[in-house]
PQR file with spaces between the fields and no chain letter, atoms N, CA, C, O and H, PARSE charges and radii, in Angstrom:
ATOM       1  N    UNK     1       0.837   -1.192    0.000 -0.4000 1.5000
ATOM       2  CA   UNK     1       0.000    0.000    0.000 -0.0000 2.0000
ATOM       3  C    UNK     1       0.880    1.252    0.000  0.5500 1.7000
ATOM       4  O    UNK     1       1.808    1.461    0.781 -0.5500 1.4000
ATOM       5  N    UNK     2       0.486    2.008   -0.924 -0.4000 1.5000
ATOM       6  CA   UNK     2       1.255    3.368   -0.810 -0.0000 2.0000
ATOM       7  C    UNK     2       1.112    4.715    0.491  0.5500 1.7000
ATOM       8  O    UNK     2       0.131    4.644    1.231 -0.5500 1.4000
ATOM       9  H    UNK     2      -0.268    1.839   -1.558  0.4000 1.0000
ATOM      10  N    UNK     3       1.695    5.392    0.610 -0.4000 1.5000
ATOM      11  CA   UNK     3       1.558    6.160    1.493 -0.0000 2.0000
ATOM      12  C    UNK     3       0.575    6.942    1.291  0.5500 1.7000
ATOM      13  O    UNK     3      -0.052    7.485    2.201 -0.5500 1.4000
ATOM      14  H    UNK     3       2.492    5.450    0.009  0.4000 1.0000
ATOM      15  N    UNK     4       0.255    7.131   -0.381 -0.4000 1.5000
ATOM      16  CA   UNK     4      -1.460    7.791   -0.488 -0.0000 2.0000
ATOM      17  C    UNK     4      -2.695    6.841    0.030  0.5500 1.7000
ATOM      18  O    UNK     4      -3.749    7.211    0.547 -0.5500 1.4000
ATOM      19  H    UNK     4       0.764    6.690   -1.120  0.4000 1.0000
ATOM      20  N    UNK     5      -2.336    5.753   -0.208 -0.4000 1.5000
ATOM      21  CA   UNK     5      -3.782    4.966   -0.024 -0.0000 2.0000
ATOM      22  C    UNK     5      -3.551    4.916    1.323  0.5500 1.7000
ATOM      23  O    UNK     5      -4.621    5.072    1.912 -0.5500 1.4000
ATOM      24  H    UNK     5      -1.480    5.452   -0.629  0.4000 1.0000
ATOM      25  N    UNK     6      -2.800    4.795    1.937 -0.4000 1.5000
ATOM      26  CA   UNK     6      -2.587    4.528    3.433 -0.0000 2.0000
ATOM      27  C    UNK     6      -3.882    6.228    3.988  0.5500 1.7000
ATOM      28  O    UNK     6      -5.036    6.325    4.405 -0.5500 1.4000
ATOM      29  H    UNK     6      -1.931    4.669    1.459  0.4000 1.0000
ATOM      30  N    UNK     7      -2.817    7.158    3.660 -0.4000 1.5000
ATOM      31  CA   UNK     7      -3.507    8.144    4.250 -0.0000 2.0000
ATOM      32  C    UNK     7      -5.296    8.125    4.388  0.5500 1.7000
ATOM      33  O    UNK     7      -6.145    8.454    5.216 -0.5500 1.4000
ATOM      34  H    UNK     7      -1.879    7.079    3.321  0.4000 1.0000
ATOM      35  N    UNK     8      -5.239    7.563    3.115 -0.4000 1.5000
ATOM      36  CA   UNK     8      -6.967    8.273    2.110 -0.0000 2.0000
ATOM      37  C    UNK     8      -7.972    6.851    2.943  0.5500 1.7000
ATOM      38  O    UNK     8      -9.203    6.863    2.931 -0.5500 1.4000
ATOM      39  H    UNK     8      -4.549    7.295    2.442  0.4000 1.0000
ATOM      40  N    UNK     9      -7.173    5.761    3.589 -0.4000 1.5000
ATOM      41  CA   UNK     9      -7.915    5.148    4.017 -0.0000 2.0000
ATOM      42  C    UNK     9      -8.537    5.199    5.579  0.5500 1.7000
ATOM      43  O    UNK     9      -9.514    4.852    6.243 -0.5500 1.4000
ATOM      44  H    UNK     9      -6.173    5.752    3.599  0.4000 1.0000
ATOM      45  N    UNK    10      -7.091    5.971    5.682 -0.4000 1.5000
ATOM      46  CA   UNK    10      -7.139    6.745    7.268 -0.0000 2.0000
ATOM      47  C    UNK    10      -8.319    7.771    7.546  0.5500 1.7000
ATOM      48  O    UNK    10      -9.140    8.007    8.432 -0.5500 1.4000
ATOM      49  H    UNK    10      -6.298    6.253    5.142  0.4000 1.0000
ATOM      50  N    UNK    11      -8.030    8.141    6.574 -0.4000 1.5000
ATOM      51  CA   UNK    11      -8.632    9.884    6.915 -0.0000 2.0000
ATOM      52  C    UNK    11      -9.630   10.508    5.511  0.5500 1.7000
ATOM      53  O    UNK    11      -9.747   11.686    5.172 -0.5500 1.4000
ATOM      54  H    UNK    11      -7.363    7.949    5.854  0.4000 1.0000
ATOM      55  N    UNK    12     -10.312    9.192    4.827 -0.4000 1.5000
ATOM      56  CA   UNK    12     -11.152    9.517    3.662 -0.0000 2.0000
ATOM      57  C    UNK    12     -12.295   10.259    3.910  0.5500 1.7000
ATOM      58  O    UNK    12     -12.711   11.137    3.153 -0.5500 1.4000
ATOM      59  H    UNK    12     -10.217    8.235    5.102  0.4000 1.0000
ATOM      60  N    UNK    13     -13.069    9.762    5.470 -0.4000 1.5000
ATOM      61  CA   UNK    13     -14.058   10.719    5.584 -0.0000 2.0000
ATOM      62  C    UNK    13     -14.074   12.450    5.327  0.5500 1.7000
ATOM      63  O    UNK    13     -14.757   13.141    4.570 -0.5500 1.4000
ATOM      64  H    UNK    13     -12.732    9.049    6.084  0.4000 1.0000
ATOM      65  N    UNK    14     -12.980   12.803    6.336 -0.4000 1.5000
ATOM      66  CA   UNK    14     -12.281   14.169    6.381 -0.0000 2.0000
ATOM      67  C    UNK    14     -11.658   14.556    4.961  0.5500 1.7000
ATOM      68  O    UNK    14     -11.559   15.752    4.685 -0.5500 1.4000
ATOM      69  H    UNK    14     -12.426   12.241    6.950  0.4000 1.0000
ATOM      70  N    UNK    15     -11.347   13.845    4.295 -0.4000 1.5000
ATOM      71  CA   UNK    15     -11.124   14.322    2.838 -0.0000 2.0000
ATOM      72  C    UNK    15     -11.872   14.440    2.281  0.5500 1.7000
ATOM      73  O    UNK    15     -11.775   15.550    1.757 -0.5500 1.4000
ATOM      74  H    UNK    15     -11.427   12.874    4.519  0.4000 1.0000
ATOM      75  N    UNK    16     -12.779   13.917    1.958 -0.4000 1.5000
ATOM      76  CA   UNK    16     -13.780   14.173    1.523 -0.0000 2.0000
ATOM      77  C    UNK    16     -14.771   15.503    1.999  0.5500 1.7000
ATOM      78  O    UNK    16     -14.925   16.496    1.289 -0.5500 1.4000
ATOM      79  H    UNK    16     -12.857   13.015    2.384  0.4000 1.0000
ATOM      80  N    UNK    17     -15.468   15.294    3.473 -0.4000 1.5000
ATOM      81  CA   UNK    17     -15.553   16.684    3.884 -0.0000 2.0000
ATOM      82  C    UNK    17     -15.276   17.635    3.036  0.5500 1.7000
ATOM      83  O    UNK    17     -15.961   18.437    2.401 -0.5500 1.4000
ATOM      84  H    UNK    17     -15.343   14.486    4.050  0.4000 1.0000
ATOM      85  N    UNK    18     -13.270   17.243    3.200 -0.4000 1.5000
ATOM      86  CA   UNK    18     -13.091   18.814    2.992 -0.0000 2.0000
ATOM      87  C    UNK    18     -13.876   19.297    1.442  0.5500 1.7000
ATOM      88  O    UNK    18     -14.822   20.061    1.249 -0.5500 1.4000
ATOM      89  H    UNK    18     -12.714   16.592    3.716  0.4000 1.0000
ATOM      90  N    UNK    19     -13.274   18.723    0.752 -0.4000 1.5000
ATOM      91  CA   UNK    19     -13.441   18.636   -1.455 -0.0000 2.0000
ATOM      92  C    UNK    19     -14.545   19.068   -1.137  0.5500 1.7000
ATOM      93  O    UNK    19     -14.673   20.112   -1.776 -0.5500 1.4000
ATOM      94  H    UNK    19     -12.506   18.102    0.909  0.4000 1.0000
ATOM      95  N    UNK    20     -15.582   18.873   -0.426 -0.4000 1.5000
ATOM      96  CA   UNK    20     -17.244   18.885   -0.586 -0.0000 2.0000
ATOM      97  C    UNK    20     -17.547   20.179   -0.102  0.5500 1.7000
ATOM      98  O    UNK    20     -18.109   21.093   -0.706 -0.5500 1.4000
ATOM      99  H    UNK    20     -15.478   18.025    0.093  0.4000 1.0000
ATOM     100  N    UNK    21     -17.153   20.158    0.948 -0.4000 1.5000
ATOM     101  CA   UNK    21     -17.634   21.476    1.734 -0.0000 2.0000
ATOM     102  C    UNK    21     -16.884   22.726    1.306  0.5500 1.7000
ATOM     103  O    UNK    21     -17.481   23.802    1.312 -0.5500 1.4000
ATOM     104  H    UNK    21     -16.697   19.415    1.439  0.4000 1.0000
ATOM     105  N    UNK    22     -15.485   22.641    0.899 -0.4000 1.5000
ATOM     106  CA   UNK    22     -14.396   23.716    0.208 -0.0000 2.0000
ATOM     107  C    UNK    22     -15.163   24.198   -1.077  0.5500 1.7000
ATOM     108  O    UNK    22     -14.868   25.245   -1.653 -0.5500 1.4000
ATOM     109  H    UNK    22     -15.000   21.766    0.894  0.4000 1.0000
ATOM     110  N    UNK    23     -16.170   23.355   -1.483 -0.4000 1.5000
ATOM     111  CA   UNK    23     -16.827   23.773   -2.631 -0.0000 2.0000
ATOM     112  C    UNK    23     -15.310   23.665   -4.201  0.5500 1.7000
ATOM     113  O    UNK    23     -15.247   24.300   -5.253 -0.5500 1.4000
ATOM     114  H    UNK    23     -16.410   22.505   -1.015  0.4000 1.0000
ATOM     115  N    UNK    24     -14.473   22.714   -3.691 -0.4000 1.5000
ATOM     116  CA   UNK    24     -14.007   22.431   -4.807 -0.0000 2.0000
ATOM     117  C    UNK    24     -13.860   20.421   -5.529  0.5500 1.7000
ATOM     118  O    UNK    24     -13.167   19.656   -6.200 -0.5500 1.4000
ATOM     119  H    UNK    24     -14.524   22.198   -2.836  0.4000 1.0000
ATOM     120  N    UNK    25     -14.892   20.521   -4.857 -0.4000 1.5000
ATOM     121  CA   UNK    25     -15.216   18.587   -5.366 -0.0000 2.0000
ATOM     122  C    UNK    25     -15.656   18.274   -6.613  0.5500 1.7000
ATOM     123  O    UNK    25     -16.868   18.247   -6.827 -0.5500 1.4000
ATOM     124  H    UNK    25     -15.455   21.142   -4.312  0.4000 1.0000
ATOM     125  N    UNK    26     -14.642   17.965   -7.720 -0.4000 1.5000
ATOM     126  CA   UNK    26     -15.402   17.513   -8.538 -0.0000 2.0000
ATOM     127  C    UNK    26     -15.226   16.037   -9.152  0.5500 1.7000
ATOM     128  O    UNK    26     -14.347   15.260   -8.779 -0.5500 1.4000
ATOM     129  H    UNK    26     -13.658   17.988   -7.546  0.4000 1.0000
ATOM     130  N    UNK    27     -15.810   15.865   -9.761 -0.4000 1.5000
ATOM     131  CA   UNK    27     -16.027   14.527  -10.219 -0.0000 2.0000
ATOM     132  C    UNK    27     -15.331   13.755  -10.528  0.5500 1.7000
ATOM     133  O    UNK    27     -15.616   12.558  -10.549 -0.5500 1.4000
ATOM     134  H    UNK    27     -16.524   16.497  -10.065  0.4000 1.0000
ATOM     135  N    UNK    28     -13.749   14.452  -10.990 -0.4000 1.5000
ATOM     136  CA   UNK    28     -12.056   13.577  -11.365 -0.0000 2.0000
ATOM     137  C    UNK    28     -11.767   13.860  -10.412  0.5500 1.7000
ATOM     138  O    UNK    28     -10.742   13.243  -10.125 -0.5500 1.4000
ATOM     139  H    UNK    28     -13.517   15.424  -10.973  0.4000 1.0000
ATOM     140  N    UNK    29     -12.080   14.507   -9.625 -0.4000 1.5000
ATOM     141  CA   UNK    29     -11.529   14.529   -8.282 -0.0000 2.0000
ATOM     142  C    UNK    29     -12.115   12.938   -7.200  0.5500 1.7000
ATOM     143  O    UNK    29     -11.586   12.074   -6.500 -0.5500 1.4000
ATOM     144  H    UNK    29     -12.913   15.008   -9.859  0.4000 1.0000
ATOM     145  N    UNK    30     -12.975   13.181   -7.492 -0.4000 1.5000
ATOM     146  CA   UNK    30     -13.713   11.974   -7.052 -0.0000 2.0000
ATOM     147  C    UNK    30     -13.423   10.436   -7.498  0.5500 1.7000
ATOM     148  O    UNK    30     -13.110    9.369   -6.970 -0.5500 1.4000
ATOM     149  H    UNK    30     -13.405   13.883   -8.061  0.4000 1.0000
ATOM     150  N    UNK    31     -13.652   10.851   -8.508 -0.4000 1.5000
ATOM     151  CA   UNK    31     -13.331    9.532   -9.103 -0.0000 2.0000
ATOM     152  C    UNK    31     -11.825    9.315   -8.786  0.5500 1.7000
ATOM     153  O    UNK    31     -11.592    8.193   -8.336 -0.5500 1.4000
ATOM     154  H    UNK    31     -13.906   11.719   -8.936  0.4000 1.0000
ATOM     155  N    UNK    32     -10.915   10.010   -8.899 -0.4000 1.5000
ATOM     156  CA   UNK    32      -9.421    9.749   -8.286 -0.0000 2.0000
ATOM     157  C    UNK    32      -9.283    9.070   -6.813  0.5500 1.7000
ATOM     158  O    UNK    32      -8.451    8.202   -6.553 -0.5500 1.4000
ATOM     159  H    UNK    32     -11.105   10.922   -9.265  0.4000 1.0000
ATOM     160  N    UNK    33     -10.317    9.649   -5.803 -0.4000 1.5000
ATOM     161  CA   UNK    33     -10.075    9.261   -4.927 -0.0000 2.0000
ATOM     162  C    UNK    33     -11.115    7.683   -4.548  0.5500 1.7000
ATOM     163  O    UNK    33     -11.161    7.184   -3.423 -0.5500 1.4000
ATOM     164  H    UNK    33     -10.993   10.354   -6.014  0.4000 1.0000
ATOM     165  N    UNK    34     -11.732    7.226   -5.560 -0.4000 1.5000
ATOM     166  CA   UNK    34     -12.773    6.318   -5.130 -0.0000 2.0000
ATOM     167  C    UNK    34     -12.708    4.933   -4.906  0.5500 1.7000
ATOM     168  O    UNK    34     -13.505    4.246   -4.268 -0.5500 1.4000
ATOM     169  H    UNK    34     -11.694    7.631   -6.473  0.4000 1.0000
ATOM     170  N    UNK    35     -11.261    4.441   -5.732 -0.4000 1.5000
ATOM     171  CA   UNK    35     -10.471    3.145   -5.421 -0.0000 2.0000
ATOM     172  C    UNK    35     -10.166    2.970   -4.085  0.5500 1.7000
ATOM     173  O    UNK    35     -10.263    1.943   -3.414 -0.5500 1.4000
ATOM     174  H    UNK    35     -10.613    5.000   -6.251  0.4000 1.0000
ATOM     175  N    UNK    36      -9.729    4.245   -3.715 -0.4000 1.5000
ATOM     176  CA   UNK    36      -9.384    4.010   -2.125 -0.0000 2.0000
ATOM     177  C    UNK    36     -10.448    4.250   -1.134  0.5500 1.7000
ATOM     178  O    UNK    36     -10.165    4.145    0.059 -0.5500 1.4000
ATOM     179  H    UNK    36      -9.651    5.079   -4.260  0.4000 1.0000
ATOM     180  N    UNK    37     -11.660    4.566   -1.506 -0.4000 1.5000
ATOM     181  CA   UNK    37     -12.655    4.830   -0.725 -0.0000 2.0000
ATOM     182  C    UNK    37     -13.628    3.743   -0.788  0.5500 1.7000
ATOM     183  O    UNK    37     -14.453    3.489   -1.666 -0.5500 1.4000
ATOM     184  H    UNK    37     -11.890    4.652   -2.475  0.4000 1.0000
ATOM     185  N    UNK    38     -13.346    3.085    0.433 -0.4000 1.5000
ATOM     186  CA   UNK    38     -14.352    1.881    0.443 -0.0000 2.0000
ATOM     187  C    UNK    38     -15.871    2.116    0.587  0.5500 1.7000
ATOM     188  O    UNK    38     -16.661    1.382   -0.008 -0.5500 1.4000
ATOM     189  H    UNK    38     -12.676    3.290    1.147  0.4000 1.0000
ATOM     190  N    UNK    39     -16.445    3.517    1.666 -0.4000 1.5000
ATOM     191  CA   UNK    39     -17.334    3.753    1.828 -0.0000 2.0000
ATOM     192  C    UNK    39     -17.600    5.054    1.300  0.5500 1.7000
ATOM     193  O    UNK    39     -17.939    6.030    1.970 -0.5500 1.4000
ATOM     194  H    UNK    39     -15.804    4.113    2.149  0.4000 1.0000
ATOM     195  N    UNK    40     -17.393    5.011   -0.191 -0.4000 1.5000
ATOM     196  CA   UNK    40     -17.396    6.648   -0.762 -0.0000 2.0000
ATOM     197  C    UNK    40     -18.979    6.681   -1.476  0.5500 1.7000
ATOM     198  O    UNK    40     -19.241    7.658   -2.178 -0.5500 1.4000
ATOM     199  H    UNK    40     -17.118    4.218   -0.735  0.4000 1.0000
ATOM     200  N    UNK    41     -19.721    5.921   -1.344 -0.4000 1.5000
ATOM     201  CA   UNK    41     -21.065    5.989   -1.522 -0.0000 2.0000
ATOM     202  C    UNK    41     -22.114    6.699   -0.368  0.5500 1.7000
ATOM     203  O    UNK    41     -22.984    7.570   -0.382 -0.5500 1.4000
ATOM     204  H    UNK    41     -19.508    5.128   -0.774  0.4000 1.0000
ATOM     205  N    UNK    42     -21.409    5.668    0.770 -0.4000 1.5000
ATOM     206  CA   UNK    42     -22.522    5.779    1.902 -0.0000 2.0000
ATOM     207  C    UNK    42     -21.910    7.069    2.183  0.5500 1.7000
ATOM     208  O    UNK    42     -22.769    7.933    2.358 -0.5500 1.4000
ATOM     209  H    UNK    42     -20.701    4.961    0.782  0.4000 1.0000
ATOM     210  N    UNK    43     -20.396    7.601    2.313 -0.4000 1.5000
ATOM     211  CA   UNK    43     -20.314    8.900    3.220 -0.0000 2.0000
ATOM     212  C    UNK    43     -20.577   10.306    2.371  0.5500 1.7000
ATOM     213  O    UNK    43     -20.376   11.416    2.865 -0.5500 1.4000
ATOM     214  H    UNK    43     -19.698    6.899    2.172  0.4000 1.0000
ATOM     215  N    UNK    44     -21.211   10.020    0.591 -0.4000 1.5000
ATOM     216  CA   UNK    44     -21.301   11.188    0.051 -0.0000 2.0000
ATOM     217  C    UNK    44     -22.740   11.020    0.194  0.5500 1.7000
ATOM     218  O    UNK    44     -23.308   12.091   -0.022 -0.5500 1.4000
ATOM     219  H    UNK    44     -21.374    9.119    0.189  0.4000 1.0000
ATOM     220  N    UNK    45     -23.791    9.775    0.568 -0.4000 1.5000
ATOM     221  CA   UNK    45     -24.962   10.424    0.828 -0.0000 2.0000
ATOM     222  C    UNK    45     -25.383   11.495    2.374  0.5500 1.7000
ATOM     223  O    UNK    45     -26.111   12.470    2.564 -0.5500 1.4000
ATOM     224  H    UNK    45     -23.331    8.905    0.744  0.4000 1.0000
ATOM     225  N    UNK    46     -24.404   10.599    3.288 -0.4000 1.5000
ATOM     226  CA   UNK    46     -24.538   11.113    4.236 -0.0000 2.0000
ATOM     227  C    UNK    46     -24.067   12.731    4.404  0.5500 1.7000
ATOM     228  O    UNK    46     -24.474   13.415    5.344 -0.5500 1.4000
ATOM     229  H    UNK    46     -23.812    9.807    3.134  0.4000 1.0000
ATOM     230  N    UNK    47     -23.438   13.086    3.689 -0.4000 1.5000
ATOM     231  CA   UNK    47     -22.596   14.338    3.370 -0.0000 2.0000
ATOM     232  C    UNK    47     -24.169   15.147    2.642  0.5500 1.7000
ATOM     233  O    UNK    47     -24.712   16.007    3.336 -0.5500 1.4000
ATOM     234  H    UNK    47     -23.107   12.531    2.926  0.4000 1.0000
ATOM     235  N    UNK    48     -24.773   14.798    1.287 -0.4000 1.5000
ATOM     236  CA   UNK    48     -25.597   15.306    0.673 -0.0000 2.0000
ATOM     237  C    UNK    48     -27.084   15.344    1.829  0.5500 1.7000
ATOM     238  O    UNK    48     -28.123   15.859    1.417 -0.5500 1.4000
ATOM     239  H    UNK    48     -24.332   14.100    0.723  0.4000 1.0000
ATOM     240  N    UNK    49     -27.039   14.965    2.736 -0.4000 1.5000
ATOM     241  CA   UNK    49     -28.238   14.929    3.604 -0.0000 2.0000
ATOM     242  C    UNK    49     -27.708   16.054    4.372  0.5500 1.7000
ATOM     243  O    UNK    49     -28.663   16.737    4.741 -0.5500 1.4000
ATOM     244  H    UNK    49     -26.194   14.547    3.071  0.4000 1.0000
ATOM     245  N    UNK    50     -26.919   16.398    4.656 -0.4000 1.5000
ATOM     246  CA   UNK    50     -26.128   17.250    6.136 -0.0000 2.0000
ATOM     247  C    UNK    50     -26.155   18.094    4.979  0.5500 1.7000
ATOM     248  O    UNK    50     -26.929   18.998    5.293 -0.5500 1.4000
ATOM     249  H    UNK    50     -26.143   15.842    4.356  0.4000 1.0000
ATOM     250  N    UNK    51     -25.627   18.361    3.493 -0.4000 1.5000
ATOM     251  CA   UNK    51     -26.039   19.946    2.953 -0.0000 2.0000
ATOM     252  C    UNK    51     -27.114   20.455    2.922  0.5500 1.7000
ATOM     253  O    UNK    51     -27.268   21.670    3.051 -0.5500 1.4000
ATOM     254  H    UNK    51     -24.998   17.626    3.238  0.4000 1.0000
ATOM     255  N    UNK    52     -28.269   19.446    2.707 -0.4000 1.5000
ATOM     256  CA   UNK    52     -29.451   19.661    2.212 -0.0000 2.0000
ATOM     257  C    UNK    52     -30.096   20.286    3.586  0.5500 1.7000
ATOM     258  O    UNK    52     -30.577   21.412    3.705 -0.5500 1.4000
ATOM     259  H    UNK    52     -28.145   18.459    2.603  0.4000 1.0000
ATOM     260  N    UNK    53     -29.983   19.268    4.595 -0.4000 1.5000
ATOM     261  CA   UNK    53     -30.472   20.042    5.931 -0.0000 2.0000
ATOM     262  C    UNK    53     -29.515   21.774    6.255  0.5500 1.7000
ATOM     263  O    UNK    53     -29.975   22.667    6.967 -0.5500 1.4000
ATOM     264  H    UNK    53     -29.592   18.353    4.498  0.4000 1.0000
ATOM     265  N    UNK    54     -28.381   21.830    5.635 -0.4000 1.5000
ATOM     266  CA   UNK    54     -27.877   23.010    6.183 -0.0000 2.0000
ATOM     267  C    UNK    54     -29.096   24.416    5.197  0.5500 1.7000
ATOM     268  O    UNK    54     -29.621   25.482    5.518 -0.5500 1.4000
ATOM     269  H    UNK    54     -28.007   21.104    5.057  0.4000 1.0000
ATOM     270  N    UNK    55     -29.045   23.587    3.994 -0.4000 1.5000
ATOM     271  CA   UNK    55     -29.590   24.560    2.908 -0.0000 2.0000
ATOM     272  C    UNK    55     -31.292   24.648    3.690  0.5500 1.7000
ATOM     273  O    UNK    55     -31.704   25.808    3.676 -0.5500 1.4000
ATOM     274  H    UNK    55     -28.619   22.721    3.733  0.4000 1.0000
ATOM     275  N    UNK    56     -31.826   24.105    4.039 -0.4000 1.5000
ATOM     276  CA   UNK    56     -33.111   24.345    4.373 -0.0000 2.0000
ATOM     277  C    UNK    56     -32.895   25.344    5.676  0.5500 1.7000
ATOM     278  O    UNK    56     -33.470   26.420    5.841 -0.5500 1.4000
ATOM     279  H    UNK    56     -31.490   23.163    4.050  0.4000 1.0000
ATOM     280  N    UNK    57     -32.007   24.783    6.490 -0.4000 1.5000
ATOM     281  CA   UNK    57     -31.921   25.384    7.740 -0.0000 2.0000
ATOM     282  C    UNK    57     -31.509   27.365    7.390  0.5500 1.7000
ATOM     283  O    UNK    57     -31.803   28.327    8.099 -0.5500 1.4000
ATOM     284  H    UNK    57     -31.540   23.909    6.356  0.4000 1.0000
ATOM     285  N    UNK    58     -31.018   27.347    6.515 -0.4000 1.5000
ATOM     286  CA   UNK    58     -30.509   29.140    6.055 -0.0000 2.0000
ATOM     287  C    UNK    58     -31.904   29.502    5.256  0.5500 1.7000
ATOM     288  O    UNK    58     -32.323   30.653    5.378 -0.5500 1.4000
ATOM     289  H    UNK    58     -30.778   26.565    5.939  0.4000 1.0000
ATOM     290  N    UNK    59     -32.514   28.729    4.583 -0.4000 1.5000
ATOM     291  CA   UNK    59     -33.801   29.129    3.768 -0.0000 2.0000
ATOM     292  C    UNK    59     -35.024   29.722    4.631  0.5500 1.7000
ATOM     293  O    UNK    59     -35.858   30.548    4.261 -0.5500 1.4000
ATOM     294  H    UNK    59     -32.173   27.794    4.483  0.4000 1.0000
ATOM     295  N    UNK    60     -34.867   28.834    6.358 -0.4000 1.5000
ATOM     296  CA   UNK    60     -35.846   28.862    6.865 -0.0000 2.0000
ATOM     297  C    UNK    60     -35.766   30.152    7.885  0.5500 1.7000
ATOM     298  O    UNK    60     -36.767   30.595    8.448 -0.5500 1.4000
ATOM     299  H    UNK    60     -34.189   28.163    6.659  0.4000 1.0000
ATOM     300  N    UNK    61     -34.364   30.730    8.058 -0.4000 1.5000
ATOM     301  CA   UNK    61     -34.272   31.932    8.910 -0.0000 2.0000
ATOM     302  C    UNK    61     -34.758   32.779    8.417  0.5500 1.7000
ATOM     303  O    UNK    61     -34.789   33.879    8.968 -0.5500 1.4000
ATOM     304  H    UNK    61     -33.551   30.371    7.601  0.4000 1.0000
């Protein structure tokens, strides 16, 4: 295992986070990181539920 996959397996949630929330995630980006992301399905829905609630939550003030 390389020292990238090592990291990205460590700490994929938080990478991800970041790409998502930095508002610079895109899709080769993604896809680059998705070999090493075992749970890169379940943690980008869970990610798209936590925007969606943030986006309602600013709509509703």
């Amino acid at each position: 295992m390389t020292e990238l996959q090592t990291f990205l397996k460590a700490d994929e949630r938080s990478l991800i986070e970041t790409y998502v929330e930095g508002n610079v995630c895109t899709k080769n980006m993604l896809k680059a990181y998705a070999p090493f992301c075992n749970n890169l399905s379940k943690i980008l829905d869970e990610l798209k539920v936590k925007i969606e609630m943030e986006v309602v939550d600013h709509w509703e003030r």
